[in-house]
N, C-alpha and C positions, 0 to 999 in steps of 0.2 A: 262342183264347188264344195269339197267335203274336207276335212281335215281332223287333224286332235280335238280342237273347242266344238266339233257337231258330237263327235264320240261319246264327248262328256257329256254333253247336253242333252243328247237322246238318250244315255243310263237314265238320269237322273226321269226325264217323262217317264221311261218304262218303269221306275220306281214309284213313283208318285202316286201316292196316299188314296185321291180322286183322280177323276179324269181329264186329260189333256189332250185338246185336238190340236191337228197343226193345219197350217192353210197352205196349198201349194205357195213354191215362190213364184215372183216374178221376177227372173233371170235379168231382163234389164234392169227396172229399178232397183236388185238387187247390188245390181253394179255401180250406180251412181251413189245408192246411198255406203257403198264401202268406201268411195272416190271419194266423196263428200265429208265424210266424216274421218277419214283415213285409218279406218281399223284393218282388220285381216281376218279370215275368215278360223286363224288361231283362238284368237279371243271368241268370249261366249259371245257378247254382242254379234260379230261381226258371224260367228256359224248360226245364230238364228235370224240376222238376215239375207245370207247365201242360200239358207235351208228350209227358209218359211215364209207366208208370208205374214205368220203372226202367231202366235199360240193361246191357243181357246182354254182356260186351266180353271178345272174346278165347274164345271158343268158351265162354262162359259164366263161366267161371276168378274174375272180377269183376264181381259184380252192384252197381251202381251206384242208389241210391235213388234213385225220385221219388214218384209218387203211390200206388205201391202196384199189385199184380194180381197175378195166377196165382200166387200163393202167397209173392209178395214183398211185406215190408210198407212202408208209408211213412215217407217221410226221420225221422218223429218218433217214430218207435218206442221210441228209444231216448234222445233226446233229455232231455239229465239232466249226470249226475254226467262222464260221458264227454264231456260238449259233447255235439256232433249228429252223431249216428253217419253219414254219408254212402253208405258202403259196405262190402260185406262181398267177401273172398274166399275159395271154397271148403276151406281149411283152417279157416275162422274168425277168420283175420285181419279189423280193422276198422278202417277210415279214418273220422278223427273232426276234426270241426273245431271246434277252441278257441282262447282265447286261450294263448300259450306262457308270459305273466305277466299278474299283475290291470294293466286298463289297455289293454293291445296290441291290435293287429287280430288276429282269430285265423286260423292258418295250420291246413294239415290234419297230424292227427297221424297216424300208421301203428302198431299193436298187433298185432305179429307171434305167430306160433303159434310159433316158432325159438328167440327172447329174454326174451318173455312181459314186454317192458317198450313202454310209446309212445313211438316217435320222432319229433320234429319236421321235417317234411320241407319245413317253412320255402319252403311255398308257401300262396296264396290256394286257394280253391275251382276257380277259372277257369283258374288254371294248373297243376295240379293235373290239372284233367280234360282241358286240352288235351294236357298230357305223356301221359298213358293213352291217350286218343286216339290219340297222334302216336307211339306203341308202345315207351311208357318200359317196361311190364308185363314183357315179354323177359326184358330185364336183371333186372330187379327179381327178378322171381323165377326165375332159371335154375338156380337154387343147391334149390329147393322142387317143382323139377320130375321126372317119368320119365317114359321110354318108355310112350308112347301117355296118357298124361295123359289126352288132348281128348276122346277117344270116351268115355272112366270119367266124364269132368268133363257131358259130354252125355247121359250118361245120370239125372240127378238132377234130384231137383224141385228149382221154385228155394227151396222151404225146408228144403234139408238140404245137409250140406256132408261133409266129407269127413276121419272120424276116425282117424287111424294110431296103431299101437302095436307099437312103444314110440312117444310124442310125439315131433314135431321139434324139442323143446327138451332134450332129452336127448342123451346123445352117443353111442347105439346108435339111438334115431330118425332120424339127418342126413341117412339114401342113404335116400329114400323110397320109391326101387323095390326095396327091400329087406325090408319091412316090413306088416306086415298093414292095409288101406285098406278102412274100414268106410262106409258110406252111414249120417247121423244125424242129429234135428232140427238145424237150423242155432243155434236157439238156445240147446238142450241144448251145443253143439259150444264155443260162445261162452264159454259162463258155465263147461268145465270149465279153457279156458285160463287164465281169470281166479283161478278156484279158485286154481289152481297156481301163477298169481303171487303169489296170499296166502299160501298158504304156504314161495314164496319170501320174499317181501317183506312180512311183513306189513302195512307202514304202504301198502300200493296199496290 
């Protein structure tokens, strides 16, 4: 199940800044979630999940959906009210591809653990995953990082993420290496972000 969008997408790993593992696929779920969502294994989405079952990028930091394994589920897990959840990272941030209005092509959105709102980062899928690739991650989260991160972040399964408290959306949370960093399901970790944007916001 190889084509032009794997070609491109494995340059881009063999290029990448850090490190990027990939998770075998699984060949059936593979198959349902191309059925399901009706990409082609052309497009990037659809060759990383023909070709993976996820991609580990950046000493793990950003698990990247595809077809699901070792304890990572597949791109449709979530697949709903959020759009298609794409990827998570170990805080419980999640990168989600929707439309930004009824109507538009959908861009990916970013639901930080920091602001507890979705920002549109007003790219496709493909550019998206090239910028992570091509080590947008750095920047992105320099500000969410501490000393020795990578070994804490390597040491977790990939379904659990990484709880601090006070949260990083509070403002004794912000210096993470400051603060108490718990190992947690990743989808317990998920829904208490969301929590707390409801009871920020209730209308989320």
């Amino acid at each position: 199940m190889t084509g032009s969008g794997w070609l491109e997408v494995g340059a881009a790993i063999a290029a990448a800044p850090y490190p990027v593992q990939t998770i075998p696929p699984d060949p059936r779920r593979a198959e349902m979630c191309l059925a399901t969502l009706g990409v082609t294994t052309r497009s990037w989405l659809g060759a990383v999940i023909a070709n993976t079952g996820g991609l580990l990028v950046d000493y793990r930091w950003l698990r990247v959906l595809g077809s699901g394994g070792d304890g990572l589920p597949d791109v449709l897990v979530e697949a709903g009210r959020h759009g298609l959840v794409v990827g998570y990272d170990v805080l419980g941030g999640q990168f989600a591809w929707l439309p930004a209005e009824p109507g538009k092509q959908p861009t990916i959105h970013y639901f930080g653990p920091d602001d507890l709102n979705w920002l549109d980062l007003e790219q496709g899928y493909a550019d998206w995953l090239y910028a992570v690739l091509s080590g947008s991650l750095t920047g992105f989260y320099n500000y969410l990082r501490w000393p020795g991160w990578e070994s804490e972040v390597l040491r977790l399964r990939l379904d659990q993420g990484i709880h601090t408290s006070p949260p990083p959306s509070s403002r004794e949370g912000r210096d993470l290496s400051a603060v108490s960093r718990t190992p947690i399901p990743m989808a317990e970790l998920v829904s208490l972000h969301h929590e707390m944007a409801r009871q920020k916001s209730p209308r989320q």
